[in-house]
C-alpha positions in Angstrom: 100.6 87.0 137.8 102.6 85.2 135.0 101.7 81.7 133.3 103.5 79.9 130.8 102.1 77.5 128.3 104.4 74.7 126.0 102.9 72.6 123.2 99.4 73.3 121.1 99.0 76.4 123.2 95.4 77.8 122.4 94.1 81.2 124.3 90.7 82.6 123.8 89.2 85.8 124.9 85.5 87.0 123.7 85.7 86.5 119.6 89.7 86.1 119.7 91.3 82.6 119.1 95.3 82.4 119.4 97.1 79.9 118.9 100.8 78.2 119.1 103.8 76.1 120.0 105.0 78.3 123.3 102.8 81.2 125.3 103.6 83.4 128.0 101.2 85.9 129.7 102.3 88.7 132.0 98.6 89.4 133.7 99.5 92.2 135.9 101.2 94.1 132.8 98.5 93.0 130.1 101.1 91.4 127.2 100.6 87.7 126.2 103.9 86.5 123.9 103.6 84.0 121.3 106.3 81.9 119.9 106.3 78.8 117.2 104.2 79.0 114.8 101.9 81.4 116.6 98.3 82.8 114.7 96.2 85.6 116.1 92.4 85.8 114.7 89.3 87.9 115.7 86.7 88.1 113.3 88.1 89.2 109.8 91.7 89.9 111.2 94.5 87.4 111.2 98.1 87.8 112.2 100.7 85.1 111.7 104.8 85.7 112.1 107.8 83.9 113.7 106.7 85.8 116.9 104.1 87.5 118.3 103.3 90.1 121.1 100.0 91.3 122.3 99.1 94.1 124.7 95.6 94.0 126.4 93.0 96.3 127.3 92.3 94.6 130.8 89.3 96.7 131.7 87.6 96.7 128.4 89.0 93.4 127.3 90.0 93.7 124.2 93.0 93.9 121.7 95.1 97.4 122.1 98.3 96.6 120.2 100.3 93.5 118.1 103.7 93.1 117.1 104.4 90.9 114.8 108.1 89.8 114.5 109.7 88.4 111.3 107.8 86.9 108.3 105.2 89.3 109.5 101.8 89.0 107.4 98.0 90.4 108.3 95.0 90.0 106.7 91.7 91.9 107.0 88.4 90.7 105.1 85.5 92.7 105.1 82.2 91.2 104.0 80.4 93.0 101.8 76.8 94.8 102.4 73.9 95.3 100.2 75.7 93.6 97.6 78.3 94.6 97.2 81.4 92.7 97.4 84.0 91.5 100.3 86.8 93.6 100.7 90.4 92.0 101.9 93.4 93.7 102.8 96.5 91.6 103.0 99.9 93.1 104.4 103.2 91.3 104.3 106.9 92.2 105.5 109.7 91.5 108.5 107.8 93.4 111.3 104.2 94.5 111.3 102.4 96.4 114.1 98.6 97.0 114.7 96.5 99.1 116.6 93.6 98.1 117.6 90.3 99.8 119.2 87.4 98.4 120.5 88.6 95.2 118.7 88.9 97.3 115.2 92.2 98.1 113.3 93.0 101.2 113.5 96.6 101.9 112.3 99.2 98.8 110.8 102.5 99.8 110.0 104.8 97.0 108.1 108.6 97.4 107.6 111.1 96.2 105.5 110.2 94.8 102.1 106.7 95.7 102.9 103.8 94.9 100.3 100.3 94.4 100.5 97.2 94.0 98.4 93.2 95.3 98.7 91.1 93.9 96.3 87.3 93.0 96.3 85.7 90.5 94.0 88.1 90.2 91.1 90.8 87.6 92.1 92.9 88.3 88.8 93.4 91.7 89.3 95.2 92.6 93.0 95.6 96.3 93.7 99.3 96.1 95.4 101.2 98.5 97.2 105.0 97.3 97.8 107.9 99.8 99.7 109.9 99.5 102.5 107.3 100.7 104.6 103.5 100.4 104.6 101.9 102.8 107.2 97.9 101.9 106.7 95.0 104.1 108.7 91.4 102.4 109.5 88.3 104.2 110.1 85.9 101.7 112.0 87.8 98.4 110.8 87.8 100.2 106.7 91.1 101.4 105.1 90.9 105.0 104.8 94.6 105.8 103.8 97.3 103.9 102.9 101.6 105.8 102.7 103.5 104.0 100.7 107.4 105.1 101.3 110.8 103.9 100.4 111.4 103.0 96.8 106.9 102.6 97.0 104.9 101.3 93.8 101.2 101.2 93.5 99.1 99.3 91.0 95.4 99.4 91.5 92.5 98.6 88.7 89.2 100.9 88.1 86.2 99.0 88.5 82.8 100.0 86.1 80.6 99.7 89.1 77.5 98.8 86.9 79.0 96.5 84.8 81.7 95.1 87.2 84.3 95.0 84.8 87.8 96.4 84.7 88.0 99.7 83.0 91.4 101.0 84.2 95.1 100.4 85.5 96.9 102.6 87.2 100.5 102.5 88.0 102.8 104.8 90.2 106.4 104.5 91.5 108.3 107.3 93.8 109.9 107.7 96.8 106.8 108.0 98.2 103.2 107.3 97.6 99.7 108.1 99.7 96.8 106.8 98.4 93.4 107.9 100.8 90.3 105.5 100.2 86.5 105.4 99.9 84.5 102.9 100.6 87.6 99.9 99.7 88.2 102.2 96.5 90.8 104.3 95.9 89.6 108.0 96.4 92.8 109.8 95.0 96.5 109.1 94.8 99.7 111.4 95.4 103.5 110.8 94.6 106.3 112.5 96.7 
């Protein structure tokens, strides 16, 4: 079973919304392709790109996989609970790939000229992470750890939880950086 679809093409599936210029689905091998202008969202994820590939869980029905090809970018926003504030993770580069479980991130990799960005509630101040590769882990939809490799730089800011004010900056270039996380805040960072 294979369909093709030309001009405003819009797919939806459960909380996912797709959307572009030209659509295929291959039903029988569970990939839908997605070229011009094509934009993936499911609640607090969005992928956009020159192209688009997604593989599909047929029995569960959900996302397993997307590859996004060229001008690659994802974002993740988390709102925040009991108070505290949302938490966004934005990932840009040429190709990006996500994994996906139970309709959760689970693992984004991003290649060449790879940067990305998690901040919460201060706008000014963007923790950034910038290499030729970004390899990112999720533990149920969170970032849990984050390897920066290939000429990698890291600039994050320490938050005074109390007074919500900046109390820090830190800084790190190497070949290679991994940074492991705690609820959206840097737990500890290590240069290779």
């Amino acid at each position: 079973e294979f369909a093709e679809a030309f001009r405003n093409v819009t797919i939806t599936q459960g909380e996912m919304i797709v959307t572009c210029d030209t659509g295929y689905l291959d039903k029988k091998n569970n990939w839908v392709a997605l070229k011009g202008s094509p934009k993936f969202n499911l609640e607090g994820y969005e992928l956009t790109g020159d192209s688009i590939y997604l593989t599909i869980d047929s029995e569960k029905r959900t996302l397993k996989s997307a590859l996004v090809i060229r001008n690659a970018k994802g974002k993740q926003h988390e709102k925040g609970k009991k108070g505290k504030p949302d938490h966004y993770t934005e990932a840009i580069g040429d190709t990006l790939y996500a994994e996906f479980k139970n309709d959760k991130i689970k693992r984004l990799y991003v290649n060449l000229n790879a940067r990305g960005f998690f901040e919460a509630d201060f706008a000014d101040y963007k923790n950034q992470m910038e290499g030729g590769r970004l390899d990112l882990s999720f533990k149920n939809g969170k970032l849990k750890r984050a390897l920066i490799s290939g000429d990698a730089q890291s600039t994050y800011f320490h938050v005074m939880e109390k007074k919500r004010q900046i109390d820090g900056r830190n800084e790190a270039t190497g070949d290679t950086i991994r940074i492991a996380f705690a609820d959206g805040k840097v737990k500890h960072l290590k240069l290779a």
